[in-house]
C-alpha positions in Angstrom: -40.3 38.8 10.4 -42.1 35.8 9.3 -42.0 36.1 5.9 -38.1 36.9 6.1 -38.2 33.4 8.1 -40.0 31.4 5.6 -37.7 32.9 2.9 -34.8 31.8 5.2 -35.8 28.3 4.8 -37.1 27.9 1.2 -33.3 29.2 0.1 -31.8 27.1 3.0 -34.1 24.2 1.2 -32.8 25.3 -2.4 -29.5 25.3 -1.3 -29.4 21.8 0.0 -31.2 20.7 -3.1 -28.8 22.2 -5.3 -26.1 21.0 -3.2 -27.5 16.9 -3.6 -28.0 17.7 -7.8 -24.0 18.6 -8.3 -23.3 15.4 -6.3 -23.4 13.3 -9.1 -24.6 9.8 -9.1 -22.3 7.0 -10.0 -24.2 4.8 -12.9 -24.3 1.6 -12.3 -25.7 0.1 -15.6 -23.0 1.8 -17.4 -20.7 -1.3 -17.4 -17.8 0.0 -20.6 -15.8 -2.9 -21.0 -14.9 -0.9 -24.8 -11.3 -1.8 -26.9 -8.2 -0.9 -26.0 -7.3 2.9 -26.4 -4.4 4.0 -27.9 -3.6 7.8 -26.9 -1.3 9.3 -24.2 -1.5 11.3 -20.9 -1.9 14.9 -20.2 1.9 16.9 -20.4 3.2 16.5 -16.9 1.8 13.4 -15.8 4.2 11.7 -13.3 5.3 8.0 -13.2 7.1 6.7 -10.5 7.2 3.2 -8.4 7.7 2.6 -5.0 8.3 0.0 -1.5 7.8 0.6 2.1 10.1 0.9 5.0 9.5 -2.5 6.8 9.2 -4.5 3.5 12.7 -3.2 1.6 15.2 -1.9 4.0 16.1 -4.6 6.4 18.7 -3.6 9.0 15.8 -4.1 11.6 18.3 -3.6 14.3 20.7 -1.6 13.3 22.2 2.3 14.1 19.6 2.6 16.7 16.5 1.3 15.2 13.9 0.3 17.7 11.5 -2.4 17.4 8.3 -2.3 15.1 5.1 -4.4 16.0 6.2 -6.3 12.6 9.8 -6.8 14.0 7.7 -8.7 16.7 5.3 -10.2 14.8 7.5 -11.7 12.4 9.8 -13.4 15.2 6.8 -15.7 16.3 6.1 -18.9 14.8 3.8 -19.3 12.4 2.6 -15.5 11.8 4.2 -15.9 8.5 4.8 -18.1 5.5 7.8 -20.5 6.8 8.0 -17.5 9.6 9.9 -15.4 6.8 10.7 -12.1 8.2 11.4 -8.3 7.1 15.1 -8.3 9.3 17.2 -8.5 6.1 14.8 -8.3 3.0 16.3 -6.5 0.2 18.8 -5.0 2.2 17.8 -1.3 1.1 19.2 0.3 3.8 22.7 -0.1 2.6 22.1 0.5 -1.0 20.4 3.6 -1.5 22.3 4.4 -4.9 22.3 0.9 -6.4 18.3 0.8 -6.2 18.6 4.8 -7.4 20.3 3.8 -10.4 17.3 1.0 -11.4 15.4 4.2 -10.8 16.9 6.4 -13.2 17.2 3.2 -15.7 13.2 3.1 -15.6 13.4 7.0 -16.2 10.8 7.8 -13.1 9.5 11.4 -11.9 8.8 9.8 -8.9 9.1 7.2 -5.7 7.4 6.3 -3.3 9.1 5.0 -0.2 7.8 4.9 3.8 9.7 6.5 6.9 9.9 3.8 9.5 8.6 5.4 12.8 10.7 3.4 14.9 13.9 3.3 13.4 13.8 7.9 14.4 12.4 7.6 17.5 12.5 3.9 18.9 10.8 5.2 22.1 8.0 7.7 22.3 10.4 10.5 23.5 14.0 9.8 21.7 14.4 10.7 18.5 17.5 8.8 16.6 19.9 10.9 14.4 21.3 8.0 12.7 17.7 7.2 11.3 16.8 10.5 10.5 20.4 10.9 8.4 19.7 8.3 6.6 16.5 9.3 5.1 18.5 13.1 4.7 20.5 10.8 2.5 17.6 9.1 0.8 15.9 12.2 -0.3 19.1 14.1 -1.4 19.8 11.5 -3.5 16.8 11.1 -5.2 16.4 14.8 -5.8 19.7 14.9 -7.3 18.9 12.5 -9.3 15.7 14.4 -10.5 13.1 11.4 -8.8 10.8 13.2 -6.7 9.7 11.9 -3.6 6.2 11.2 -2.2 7.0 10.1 1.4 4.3 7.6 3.4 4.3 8.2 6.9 2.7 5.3 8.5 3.1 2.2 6.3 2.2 -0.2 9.4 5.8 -0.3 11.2 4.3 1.3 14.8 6.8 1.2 17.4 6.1 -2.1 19.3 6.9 0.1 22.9 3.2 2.1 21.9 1.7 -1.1 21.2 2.9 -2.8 24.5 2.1 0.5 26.5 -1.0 1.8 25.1 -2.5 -0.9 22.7 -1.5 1.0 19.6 -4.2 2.0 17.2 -7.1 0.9 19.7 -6.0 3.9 21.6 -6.7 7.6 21.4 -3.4 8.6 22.4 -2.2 7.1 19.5 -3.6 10.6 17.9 -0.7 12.9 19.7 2.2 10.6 19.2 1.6 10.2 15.8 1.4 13.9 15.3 4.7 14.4 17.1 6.2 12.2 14.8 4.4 13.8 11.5 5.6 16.8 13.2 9.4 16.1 13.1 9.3 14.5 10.0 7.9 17.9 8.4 10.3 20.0 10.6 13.2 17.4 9.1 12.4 16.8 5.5 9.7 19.2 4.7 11.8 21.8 3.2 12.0 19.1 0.2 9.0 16.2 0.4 6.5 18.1 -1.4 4.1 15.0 -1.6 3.3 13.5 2.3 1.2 10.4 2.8 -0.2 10.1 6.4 -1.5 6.7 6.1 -1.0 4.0 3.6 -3.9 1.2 3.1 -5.7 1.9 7.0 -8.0 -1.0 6.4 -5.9 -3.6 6.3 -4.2 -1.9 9.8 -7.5 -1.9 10.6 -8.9 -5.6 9.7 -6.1 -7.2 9.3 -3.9 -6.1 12.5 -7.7 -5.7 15.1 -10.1 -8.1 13.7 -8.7 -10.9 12.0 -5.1 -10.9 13.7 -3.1 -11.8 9.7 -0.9 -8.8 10.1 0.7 -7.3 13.4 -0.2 -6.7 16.2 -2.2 -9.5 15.3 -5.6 -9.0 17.4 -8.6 -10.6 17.3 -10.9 -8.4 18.3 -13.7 -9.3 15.7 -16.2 -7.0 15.4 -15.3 -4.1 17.5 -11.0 -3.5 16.7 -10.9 -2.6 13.4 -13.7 0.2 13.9 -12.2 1.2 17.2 -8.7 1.6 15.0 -10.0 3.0 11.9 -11.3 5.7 13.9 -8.7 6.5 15.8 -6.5 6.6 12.3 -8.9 8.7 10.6 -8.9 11.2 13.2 -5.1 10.9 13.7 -4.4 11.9 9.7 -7.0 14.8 10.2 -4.6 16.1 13.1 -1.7 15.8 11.0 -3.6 17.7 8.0 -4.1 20.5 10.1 -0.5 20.4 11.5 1.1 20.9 8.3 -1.9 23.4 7.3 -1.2 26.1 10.5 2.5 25.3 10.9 4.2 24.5 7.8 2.4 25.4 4.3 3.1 28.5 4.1 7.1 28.0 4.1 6.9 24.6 2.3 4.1 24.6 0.5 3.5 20.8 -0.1 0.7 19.0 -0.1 -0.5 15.9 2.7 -3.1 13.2 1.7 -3.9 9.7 2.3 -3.7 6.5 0.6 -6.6 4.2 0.1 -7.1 1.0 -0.8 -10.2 -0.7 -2.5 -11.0 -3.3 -4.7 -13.9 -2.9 -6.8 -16.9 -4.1 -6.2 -19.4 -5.2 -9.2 -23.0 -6.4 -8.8 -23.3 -10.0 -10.3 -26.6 -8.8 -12.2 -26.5 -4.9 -13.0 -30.6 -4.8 -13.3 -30.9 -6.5 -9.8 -31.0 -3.5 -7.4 -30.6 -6.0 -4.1 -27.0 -6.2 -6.0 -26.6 -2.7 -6.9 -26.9 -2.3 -3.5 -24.8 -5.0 -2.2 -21.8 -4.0 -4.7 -22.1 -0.2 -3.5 -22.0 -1.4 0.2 -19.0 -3.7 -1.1 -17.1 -0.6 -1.9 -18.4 1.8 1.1 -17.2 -0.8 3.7 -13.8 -0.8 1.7 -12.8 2.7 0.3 -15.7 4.9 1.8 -15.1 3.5 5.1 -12.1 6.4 5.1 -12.8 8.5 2.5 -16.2 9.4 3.4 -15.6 11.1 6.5 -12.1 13.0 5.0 -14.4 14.4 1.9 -17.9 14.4 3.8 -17.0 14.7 7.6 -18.6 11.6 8.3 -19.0 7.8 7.7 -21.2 6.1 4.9 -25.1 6.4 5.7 -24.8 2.4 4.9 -22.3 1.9 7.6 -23.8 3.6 10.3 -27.3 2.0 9.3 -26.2 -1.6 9.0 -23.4 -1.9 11.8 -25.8 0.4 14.0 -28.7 -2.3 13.1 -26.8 -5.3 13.7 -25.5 -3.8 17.3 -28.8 -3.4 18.0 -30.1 -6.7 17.5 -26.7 -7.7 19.6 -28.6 -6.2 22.3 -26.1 -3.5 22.4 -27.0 -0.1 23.4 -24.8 1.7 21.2 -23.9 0.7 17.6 -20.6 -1.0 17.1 -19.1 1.5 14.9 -18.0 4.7 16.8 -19.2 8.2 15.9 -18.0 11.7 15.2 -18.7 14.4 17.5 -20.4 17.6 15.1 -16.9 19.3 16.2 -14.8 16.3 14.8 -17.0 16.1 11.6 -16.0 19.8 10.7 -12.4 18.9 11.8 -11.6 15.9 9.8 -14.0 17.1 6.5 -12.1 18.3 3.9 -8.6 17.5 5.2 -7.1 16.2 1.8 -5.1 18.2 -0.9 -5.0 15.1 -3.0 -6.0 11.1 -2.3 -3.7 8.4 -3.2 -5.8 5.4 -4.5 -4.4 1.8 -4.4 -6.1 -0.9 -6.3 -5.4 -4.3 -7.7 -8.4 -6.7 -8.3 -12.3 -6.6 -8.8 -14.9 -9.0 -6.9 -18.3 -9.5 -8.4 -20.8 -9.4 -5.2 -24.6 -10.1 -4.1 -26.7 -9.5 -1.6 -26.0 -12.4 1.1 -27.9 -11.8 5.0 -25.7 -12.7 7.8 -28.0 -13.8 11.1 -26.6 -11.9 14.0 -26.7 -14.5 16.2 -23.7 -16.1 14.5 -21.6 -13.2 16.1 -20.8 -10.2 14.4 -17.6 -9.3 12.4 -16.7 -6.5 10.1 -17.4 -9.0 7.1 -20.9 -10.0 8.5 -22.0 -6.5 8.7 -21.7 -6.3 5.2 -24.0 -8.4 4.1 -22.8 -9.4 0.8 -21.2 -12.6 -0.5 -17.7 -11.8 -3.4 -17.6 -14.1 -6.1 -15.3 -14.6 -9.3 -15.1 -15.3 -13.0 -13.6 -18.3 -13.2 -12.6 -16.7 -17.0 -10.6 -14.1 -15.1 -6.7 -14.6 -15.2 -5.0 -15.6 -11.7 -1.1 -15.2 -11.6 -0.8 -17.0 -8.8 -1.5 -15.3 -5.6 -5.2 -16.2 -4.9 -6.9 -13.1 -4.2 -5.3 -10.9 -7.2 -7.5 -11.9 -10.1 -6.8 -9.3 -13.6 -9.9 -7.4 -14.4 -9.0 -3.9 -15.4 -12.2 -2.8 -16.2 -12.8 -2.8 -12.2 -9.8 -0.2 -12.5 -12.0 2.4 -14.6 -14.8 1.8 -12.9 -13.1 2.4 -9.1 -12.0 5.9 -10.9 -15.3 7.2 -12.1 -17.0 6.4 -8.8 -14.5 8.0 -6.6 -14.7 11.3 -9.4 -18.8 11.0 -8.6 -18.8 10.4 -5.1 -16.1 12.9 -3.7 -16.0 15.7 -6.1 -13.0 14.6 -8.6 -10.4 15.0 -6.2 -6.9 15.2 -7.6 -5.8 11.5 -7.7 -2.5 9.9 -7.2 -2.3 6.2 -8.2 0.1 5.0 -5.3 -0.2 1.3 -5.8 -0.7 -0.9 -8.4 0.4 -4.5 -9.9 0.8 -8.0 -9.8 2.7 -10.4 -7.9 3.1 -14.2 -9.2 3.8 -17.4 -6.9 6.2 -19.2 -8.6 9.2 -21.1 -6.2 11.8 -20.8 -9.7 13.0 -17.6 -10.9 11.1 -16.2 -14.0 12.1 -13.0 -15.4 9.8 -13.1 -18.8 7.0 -12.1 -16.9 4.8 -12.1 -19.7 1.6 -11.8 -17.3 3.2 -8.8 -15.8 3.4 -6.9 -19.2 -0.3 -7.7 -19.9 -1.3 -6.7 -16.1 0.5 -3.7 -16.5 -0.6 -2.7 -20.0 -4.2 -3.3 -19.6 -4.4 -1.8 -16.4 -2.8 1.5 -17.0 -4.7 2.1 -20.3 -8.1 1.9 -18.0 -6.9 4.5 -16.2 -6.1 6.5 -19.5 -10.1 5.8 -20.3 -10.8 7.2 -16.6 -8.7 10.4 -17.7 -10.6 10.8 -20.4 -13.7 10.6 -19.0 -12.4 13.4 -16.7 -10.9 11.8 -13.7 -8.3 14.0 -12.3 -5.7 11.8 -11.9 -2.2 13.2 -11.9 0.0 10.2 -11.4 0.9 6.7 -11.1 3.2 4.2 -8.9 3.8 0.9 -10.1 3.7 -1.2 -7.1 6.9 -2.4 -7.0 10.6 -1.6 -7.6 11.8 -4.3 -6.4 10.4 -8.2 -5.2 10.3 -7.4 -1.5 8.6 -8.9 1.7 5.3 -9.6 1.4 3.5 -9.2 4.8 2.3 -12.8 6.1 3.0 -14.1 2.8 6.7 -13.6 3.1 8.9 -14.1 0.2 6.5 -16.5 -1.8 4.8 -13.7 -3.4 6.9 -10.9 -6.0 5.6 -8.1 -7.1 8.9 -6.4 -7.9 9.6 -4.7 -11.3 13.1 -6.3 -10.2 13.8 -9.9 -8.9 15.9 -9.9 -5.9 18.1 -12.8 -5.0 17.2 -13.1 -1.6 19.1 -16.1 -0.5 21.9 -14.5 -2.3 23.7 -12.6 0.7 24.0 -9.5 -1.2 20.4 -9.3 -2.6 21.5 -8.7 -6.1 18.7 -7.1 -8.8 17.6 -8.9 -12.2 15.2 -6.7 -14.1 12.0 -8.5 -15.7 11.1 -8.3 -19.0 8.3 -5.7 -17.2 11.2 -3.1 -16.8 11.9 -2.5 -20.4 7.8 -2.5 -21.1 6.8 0.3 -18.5 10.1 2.3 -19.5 8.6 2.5 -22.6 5.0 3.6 -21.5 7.2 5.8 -19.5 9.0 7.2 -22.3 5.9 7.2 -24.6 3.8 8.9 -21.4 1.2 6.3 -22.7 -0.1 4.2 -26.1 1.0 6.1 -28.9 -0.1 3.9 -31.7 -0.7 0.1 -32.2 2.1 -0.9 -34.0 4.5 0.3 -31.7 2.8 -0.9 -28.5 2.4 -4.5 -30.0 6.4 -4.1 -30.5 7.1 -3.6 -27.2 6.2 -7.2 -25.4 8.5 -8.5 -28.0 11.4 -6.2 -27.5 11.1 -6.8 -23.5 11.1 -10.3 -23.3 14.0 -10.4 -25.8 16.8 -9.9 -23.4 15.0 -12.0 -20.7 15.3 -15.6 -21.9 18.9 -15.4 -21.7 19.0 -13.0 -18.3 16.8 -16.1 -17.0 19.1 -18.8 -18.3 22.0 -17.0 -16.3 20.0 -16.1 -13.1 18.8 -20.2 -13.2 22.5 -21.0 -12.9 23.0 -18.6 -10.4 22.1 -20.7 -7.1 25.0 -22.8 -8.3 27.2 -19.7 -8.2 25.9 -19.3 -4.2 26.3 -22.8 -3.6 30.2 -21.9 -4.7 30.5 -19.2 -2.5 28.6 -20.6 0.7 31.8 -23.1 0.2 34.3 -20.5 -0.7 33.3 -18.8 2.4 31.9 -21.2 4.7 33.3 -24.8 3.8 36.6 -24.1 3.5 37.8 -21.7 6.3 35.6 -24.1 8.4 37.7 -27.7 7.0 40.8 -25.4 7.4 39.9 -24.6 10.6 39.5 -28.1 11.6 42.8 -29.4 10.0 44.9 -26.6 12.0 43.3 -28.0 15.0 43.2 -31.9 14.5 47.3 -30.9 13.7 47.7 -29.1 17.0 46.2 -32.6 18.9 48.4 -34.8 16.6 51.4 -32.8 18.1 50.5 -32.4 21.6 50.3 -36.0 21.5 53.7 -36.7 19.9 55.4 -34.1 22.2 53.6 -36.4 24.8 55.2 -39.5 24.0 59.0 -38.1 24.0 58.9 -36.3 27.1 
């Protein structure tokens, strides 16, 4: 019986050793900053682009729509740049086929778009047929149109009535409603969205809606709301995995993941370990925060062991960051058929040690300071620096640490800040081109990524940046009451990477900057004179009825008066 035992445990030990070997290490030191690679990707990769509900569609009002924390957010002053908000945008709602047909003119296999919670069920309990037609129409129309669809279910709109009543995602119940809304989204749609996205980007509803209070519902509740809400959302996509697993796989057989975003973190000296270390916590804090406990069943050992440290030098008797129940860890492990990864910039970081008696915040914990190369092109829009290297090396670490999950690329690009239209959007091209072939070299070195969403279609609204940063593919004329499209010189480039399904050769990829910007000098020249064609019509339709109006009724006075004087 003892010798059975002590067998037992050398095997249970062997096991767990084997089980630490396979996961590989990511290296470090391997830094491949190597020439550009012409080749192209494996037969059936899928391009697509995509937007979100609250940033594209507008109508934030209409056929029944309820109110969104953002609808609320954006309507007080000085949340947003010149208090821009989403209530018109591009006007998406109304022009389903005209943004269908830029689609097909790209030649996509795919979009990306969100389902706004509130505008099918403005309250917790009424579900809205006029919203959930509309997205009928959405999808049928892209499917007949041979654009599949990969469908985000949260991309931050939460009904504002759950924020008011419960405190949104600082609230457990936040688990249930969410589900019942996953739920009748599967029921609704499922028998053609193959591709579901529970969450899009939950750190920055996480840091940026509980801790730092830039995006809505606009908390502040440093150091403890964005790990209260992060774990509420992780748990909440879990619940929804499982959903579609018991109820609906087996008749619909699609797939649910998640979409994470992280920038990549790069030690400023690769033989310092201190940096090693910080750059690794860098990205923990950032992507693992999430993906840790959907692959693992549990949050990164640096997490727990720096937020549980600081907490306890707070004098606090529990650690900051919440924990997992051994029943939750085997519920939420393993809940991902594929991850969508969304990436746009690199930081170089180093080991920085925050005193705790400053106060604690989710950036403090980290101890780490982000620095950049001032060599590193900037577009505009501060914190989007071009390093596409960081793009590779994102890749390989999330092959190493999470077992080469199959990878969907769900957002990536650049946005400029520039107040004059520019369509020859040179900087775009190169962003684009540089960027994509890194995730060619992460193919190759055996990343199992199966497709990729340029992030955007269109120049849309930009969170608390509001209209002063564009990311679009296409420039929309937003003070133009009909948000017409102009397509960049970027459209015709990544049609061609499209068509090519990569690099093919480097005469032909050096051709193609020159054929895109071709037609764009003179689309510019005619887009520049079109605030004079809007000045025309804000007189043709505005000026004169209104001087019209005015003369009808200064007449009617003059007669009054003369009737006046003869009676």
């Amino acid at each position: 019986m003892m010798l059975s035992h002590r067998v037992g445990r050398v095997c249970h030990v062997l096991v767990l050793v084997l089980c630490l070997s396979a996961a590989e290490d990511f290296d470090w030191s391997a830094n491949n900053h190597d020439s550009f690679y012409y080749g192209t990707f494996p037969n059936g990769f899928s391009w697509g682009a995509g937007g979100s509900a609250y940033q594209t569609e507008g109508a934030w009002d209409k056929d029944g729509k309820g109110l969104s924390i953002w609808d609320v957010f954006t309507h007080k002053k000085g949340k947003t740049f010149l208090n821009d908000t989403g209530d018109s945008s591009c006007d998406g709602y109304y022009k389903i086929k005209d943004d269908i047909l830029l689609m097909k003119e790209l030649n996509l296999n795919h979009y990306r778009f969100s389902i706004s919670w509130p505008r099918i069920m403005p309250t917790a309990d009424h579900v809205n047929e006029k919203g959930l037609k509309y997205y009928d129409v959405l999808i049928d129309e892209l499917l007949e149109n041979r654009i599949t669809p990969i469908v985000t279910l949260y991309h931050w709109d939460l009904p504002q009535v759950l924020q008011e009543k419960y405190g949104g995602w600082q609230n457990i119940s936040m688990i249930n409603y969410f589900s019942d809304f996953a739920n009748l989204c599967f029921e609704r749609y499922g028998d053609r969205v193959k591709y579901w996205i529970t969450f899009n980007n939950p750190w920055s509803v996480a840091v940026e809606g509980y801790e730092t209070g830039e995006h809505a519902p606009g908390l502040k509740l440093r150091g403890t709301g964005a790990y209260r809400a992060a774990h509420h959302i992780i748990k909440a996509h879990a619940k929804v995995w499982h959903t579609y697993d018991s109820q609906w796989r087996s008749k619909q057989r699609g797939m649910v993941g998640i979409s994470l975003y992280g920038d990549w973190g790069e030690p400023v000296d690769i033989t310092n370990q201190k940096d090693i270390e910080a750059a690794e916590r860098y990205v923990q804090f950032y992507i693992g925060w999430f993906a840790t406990p959907i692959f693992h069943g549990d949050y990164p050992h640096v997490m727990k062991d720096f937020i549980g440290r600081k907490s306890t030098q707070q004098g606090l008797g529990t650690s900051r960051l919440p924990s997992f129940s051994s029943q939750e860890k085997s519920y939420i492990k393993g809940t991902c058929d594929f991850l969508g990864v969304g990436h746009f910039t690199t930081r170089y970081v180093t080991q920085k040690s925050f005193p705790s008696n400053r106060g604690n915040t989710y950036f403090s914990d980290r101890d780490l300071a982000e620095l950049v190369d001032p060599r590193w092109p900037d577009p505009g829009s501060e914190w989007l620096y071009s390093v596409p290297w960081g793009f590779r090396r994102m890749l390989n670490f999330i092959k190493t640490q999470y077992g080469n999950p199959m990878i969907f690329i769900t957002e990536n690009g650049v946005s400029e800040k520039i107040m004059c239209t520019e369509l020859c959007d040179v900087w775009r091209i190169q962003y684009y081109k540089d960027y994509i072939n890194e995730m060619l070299k992460a193919i190759r070195d055996g990343v199992n990524v199966k497709g990729y969403t340029a992030w955007s279609l269109l120049d849309k609204f930009e969170w608390d940046e509001g209209y002063s940063e564009r990311f679009g593919l296409y420039y929309v004329d937003f003070k133009n009451k009909n948000k017409p499209r102009y397509p960049k010189a970027s459209v015709q480039f990544y049609k061609r990477i499209i068509n090519s399904n990569g690099f093919p050769n480097q005469r032909e990829v050096e051709n193609w900057k020159s054929k895109a910007t071709e037609t764009c000098s003179t689309s510019n020249q005619l887009l520049a004179a079109d605030p004079l064609t809007s000045h025309m019509e804000m007189v043709t339709e505005v000026v004169v009825p209104t001087v019209c109006t005015l003369c009808i009724l200064i007449s009617a006075v003059f007669l009054m008066i003369l009737l006046r004087k003869r009676n």
